[in-house]
C-alpha positions, 0 to 999 in steps of 0.5 A: 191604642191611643195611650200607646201611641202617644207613649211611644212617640212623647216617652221621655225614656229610653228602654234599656233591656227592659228598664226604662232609662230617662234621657233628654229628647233627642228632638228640639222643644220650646217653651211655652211662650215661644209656641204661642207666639208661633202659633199666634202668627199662624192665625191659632187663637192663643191667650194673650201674654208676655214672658219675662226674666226679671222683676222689674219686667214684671211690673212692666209688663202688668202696667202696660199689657194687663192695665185693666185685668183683676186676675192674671196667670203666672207660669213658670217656664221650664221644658218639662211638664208637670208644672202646676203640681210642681214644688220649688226648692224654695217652698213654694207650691205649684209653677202655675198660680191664678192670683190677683194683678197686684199680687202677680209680680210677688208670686213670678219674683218667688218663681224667677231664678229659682228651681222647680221640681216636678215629675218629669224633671227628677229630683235636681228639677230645672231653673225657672229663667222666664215667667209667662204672665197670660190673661185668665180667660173664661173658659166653659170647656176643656178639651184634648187635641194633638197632631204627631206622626203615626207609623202606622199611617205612615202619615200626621195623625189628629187625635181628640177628646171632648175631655181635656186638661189632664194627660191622654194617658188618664183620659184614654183610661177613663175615656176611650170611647170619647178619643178620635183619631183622624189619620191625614192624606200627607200627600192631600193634606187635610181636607174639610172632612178631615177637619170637621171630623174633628171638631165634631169628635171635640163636641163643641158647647159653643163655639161656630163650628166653621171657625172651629174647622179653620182653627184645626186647619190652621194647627195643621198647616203650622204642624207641616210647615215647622216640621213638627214631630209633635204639637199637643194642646191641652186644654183646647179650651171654649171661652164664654165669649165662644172663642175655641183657644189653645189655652196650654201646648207642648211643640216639637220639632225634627232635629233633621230639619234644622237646616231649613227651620233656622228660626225656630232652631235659634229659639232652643234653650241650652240652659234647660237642656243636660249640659253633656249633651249639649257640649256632644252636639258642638262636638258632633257627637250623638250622646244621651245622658242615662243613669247607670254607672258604665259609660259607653263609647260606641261606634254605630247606634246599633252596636251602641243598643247592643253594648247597652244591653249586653251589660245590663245582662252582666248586671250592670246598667249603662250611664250613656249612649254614645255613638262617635259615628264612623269617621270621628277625629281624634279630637272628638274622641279627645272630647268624648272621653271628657264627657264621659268622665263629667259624669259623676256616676260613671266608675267605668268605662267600655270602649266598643269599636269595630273599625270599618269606616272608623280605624281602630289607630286612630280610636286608640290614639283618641284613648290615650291622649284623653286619658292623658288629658283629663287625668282619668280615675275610673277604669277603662276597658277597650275592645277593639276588632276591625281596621288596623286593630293590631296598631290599635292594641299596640298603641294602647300597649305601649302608652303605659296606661292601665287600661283593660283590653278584651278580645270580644264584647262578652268579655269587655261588659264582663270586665266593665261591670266587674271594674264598675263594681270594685 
């Protein structure tokens, strides 16, 4: 249950008919050395480290913060996990290395500017533009914490494990005995028992057991208070000097709440994001990247699923979700097709518009001046129905254009996986 939770609110997929499409997620995430900094100011126990961007930030940073430490931690910093069994492109093993102080600014220099591959990035992996470089401490034990939002409680929920440094996944499988969840009041908030509960499910080897309370009292006040969807550590580690540490975590937070996270909205970083979705966001456009070869323009989410699905049954898969919302200009429109034909993938395009709040003029109005525009190459395939849908169809008739018009929505994915395909 456990493992299904946390699949369904960390997934970096989206199901498309059955078929897992991988997309950005569509909730702000921040690198590794910006969340201990954040949870640092909440009173969290965090290792000690600096992220730099270049070499000489590196002998810098080992010369005036590590002057006495022997072994040091270099991280790669990028937004996807999966890093210590990563590859770069340039041959080197692993973002994360344990190596000697002296050693530490040859290994971060081979990681700086180049790109890591790793599961969760695909083939094209990400650049890696910061290195975090953290004292290695001591540790005695490794253990899994994590609070999210469960629907079922409807309210934050905790979940532990006294085993940790690999995925929940794996843990839930070899362990499911071992896990805890402890579901938190959100109007009560946490309370001791909530906490105790969980440090007891943590099986501590050495650490107090009410400063323990505290740090998992602290976790949840940051959780609340920065308007996360998720905040996972792993490991939740005991050094030899029984300190409990948050050795390694992973932040989310609600996309909604920007406008009163402003702080921590600015640290979002663009360049690790899809370049696409990142120009939709500018223009007010909902888009998620895909990987099928039909890009979608939409009004409504759920006309959006629905169009997505309906080709993959003609047996095509879509390239996008894109929902232009219900009163987009024809400069958003302008700009959506841009976006679509920025893919390489993409060998056409289905166009599903039912105007009711959106007309339909104004949409096909968008059609033609963007088609006009970017010199379009795929072919385009309109479905119009709703509000002023007959002055619609008389634009797109009379532009000249070669666009493919359908009556229904049968008939627009038949006729986009059919232009796809030839």
């Amino acid at each position: 249950m456990v493992r299904a939770l946390l699949k369904r609110l960390v997934s970096n997929t989206l199901t498309v008919a059955g078929k897992p499409q991988h997309h950005q997620l569509r909730r702000l995430n921040i690198h590794e050395y910006q969340g201990s900094e954040l949870m640092s100011k909440y009173g969290v126990n965090v290792p000690r480290g600096v992220a730099v961007s270049s070499v000489e930030e590196i002998k810098k940073a080992i010369q005036e913060v590590f002057p006495k430490e022997n072994e040091l931690v270099v991280k790669s910093q990028i937004l996807a996990g999966g890093r210590g069994l990563g590859t770069f492109k340039n041959g080197l093993k692993g973002g994360v290395h344990i190596v000697k102080a002296d050693e530490a600014e040859q290994i971060a220099g081979k990681m700086l500017g180049q790109i890591l591959v790793t599961k969760q990035t695909g083939s094209q992996g990400k650049v890696v533009s910061k290195v975090y470089i953290c004292e290695k401490l001591s540790l005695i034990n490794e253990m899994y914490f994590a609070i999210t939002l469960d629907r079922k409680t409807a309210g934050p929920i905790i979940i532990a494990c006294s085993k940790g440094g690999t995925s929940i996944e794996d843990l839930a499988e070899k362990y499911p005995d071992m896990i805890i969840k402890v579901p938190i009041d959100v109007f009560q908030g946490i309370t001791d028992e909530d906490a105790a509960k969980v440090v007891d499910g943590l099986a501590l080897k050495a650490a107090d057991k009410n400063a323990a309370i505290d740090q998992v009292k602290k976790l949840y006040k940051l959780f609340c208070s920065c308007d996360c969807t998720l905040l996972e550590i792993n490991p939740l580690a005991e050094t030899s000097d029984s300190q409990l540490v948050a050795a390694d975590a992973k932040l989310n937070f609600d996309d909604n709440a920007a406008y009163r996270q402003k702080e921590i909205f600015a640290l979002r970083d663009p360049t690790q994001e899809d370049p696409r979705e990142v120009t939709a966001a500018k223009a007010d456009l909902n888009y998620i990247g895909l990987d099928g070869e039909i890009g979608c323009m939409v009004n409504g989410a759920g006309l959006a699923m629905a169009t997505m699905d309906i080709i993959k049954l003609h047996g095509g898969t879509p390239a996008n979700f894109l929902d232009v919302g219900g009163n987009a200009s024809e400069s958003q429109v302008v700009e959506a097709f841009k976006i679509l034909t920025s893919d390489e993938k993409v060998k056409a395009i289905l166009v599903n518009i039912f105007g009711g709040i959106m007309r339909c003029d104004i949409i096909a109005s968008g059609i033609v001046n963007a088609a006009k525009q970017v010199s379009l190459k795929v072919p385009v395939v309109v479905r119009l129905e709703g509000t002023n849908v007959d002055q619609g169809k008389r634009i797109l008739k009379e532009s000249g254009l070669a666009l493919v018009t359908a009556e229904d929505l049968d008939d627009a994915a038949e006729k986009a996986v059919k232009a796809a395909a030839s």
